[in-house]
C-alpha positions as CSV (number, residue, x, y, z in Angstrom):
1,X,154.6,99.1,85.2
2,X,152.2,101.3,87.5
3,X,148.6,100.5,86.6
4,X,147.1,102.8,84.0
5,X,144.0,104.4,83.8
6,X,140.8,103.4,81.6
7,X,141.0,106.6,79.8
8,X,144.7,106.7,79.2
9,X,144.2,103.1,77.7
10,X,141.7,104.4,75.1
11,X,144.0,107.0,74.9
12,X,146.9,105.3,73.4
13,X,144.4,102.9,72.1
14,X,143.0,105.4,69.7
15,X,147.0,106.6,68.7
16,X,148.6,103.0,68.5
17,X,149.0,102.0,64.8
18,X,150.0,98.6,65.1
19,X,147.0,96.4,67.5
20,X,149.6,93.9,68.0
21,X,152.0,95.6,69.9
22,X,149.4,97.3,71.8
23,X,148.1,94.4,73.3
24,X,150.7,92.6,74.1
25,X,152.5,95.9,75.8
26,X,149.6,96.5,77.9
27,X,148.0,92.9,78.3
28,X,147.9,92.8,81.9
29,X,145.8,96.5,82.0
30,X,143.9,94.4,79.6
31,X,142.6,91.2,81.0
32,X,139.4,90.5,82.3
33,X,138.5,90.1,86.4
34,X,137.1,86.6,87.1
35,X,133.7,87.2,88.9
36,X,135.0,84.8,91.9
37,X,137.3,86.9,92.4
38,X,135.9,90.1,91.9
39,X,132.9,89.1,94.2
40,X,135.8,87.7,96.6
41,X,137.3,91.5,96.2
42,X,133.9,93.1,97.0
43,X,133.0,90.7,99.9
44,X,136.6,91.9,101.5
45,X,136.0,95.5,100.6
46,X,132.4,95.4,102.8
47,X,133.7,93.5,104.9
48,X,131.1,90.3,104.1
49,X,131.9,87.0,104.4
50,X,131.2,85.0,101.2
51,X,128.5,82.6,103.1
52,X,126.6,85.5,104.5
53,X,126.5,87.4,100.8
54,X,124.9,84.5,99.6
55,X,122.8,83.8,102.2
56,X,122.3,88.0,102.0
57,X,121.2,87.1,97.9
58,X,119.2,84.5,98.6
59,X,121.1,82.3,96.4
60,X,121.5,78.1,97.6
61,X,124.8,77.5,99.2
62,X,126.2,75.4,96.8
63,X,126.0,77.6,93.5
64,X,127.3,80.1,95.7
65,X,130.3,78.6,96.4
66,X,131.0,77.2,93.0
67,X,130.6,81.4,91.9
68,X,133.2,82.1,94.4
69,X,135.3,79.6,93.4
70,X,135.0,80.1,89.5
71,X,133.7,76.7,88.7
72,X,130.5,78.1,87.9
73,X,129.6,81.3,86.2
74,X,126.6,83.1,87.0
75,X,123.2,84.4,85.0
76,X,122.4,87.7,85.2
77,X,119.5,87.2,87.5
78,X,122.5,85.9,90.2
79,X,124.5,88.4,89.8
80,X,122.1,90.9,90.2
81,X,120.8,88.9,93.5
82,X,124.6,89.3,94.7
83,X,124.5,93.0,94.3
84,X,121.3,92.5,96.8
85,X,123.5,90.3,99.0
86,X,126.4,92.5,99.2
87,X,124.6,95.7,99.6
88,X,126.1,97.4,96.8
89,X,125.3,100.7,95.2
90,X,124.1,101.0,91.4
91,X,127.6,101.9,89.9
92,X,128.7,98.7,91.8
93,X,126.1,96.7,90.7
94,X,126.5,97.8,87.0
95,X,130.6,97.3,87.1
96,X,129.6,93.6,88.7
97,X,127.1,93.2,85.7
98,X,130.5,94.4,83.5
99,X,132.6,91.7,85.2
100,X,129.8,89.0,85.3
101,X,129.5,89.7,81.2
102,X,126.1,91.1,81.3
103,X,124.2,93.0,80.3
104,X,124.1,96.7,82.6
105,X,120.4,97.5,84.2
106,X,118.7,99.5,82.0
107,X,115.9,101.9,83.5
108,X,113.8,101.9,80.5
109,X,113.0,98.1,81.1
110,X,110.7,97.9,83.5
111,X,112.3,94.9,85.7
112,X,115.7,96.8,85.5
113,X,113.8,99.8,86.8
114,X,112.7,98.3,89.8
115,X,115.9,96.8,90.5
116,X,117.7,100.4,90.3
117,X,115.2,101.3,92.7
118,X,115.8,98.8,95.4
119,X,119.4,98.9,95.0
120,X,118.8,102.8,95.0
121,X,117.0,102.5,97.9
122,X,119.6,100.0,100.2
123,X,116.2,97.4,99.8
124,X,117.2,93.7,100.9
125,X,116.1,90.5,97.9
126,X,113.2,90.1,99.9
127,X,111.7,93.7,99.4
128,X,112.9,94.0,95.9
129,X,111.4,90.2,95.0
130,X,108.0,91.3,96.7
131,X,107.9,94.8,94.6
132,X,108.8,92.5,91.7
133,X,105.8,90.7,92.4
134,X,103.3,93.0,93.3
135,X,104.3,94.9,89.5
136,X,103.7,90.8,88.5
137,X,107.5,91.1,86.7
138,X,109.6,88.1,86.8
139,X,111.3,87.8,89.6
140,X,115.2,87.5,90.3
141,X,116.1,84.0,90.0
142,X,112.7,82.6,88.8
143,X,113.7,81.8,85.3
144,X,117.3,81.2,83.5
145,X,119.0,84.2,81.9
């Protein structure tokens, strides 16, 4: 079967009468990415390795690793740092936020605002952490999330 779209899914979502059979016809449309890979995917679409987008995030080597790998899943303050450490743009950032199973960056929040901004921007961790702090928000990694 040749990949179907988002919006055809919904689609034939919204027509199917029996939720059964739906899902099981198009369960692999349906399944979830695993972050590790999906970060693994990104890294490979930039052309990052995985050691320098966690250096890049500021994240220690180890949880890194255990992210790429899949052993470890990450808060939404790391996955947010990994959008820093692979450079991506906001609609990346948000779909990585989607895969990781958080929550999207909301500009009404303050804290989200600032992170739109530096990711708007192309701002490293470093600048966004030291706009965090001058605006004395939390910043990205500080506390569990």
């Amino acid at each position: 079967m040749s990949e179907i779209t988002t919006s055809e899914l919904l689609s034939r979502l919204f027509k199917t009468r029996n939720i059964g059979s739906f899902v099981n016809r198009f369960q692999d449309e349906m399944n979830d990415p695993v972050f590790g890979d999906y970060i693994a995917h990104l890294c490979a679409k930039k052309n990052i390795k995985p050691a320098e987008a966690v250096r890049n995030a500021d994240i220690e080597r180890t949880y890194g690793s255990q992210l790429f790998r899949g052993t470890r899943k990450p808060s939404r303050d790391k996955a947010i740092q990994f959008c820093f450490g692979m450079g991506l743009t906001v609609d990346e950032a948000q779909e990585l936020l989607k895969v990781a199973g958080k929550s999207a960056l909301y500009p009404k929040i303050k804290r989200d605002a600032v992170v739109l901004f530096c990711l708007l921007k192309h701002m490293d961790i470093h600048k966004a952490q030291e706009i965090l702090d001058d605006l004395k928000l939390p910043l990205l990694g500080g506390e569990p999330n």
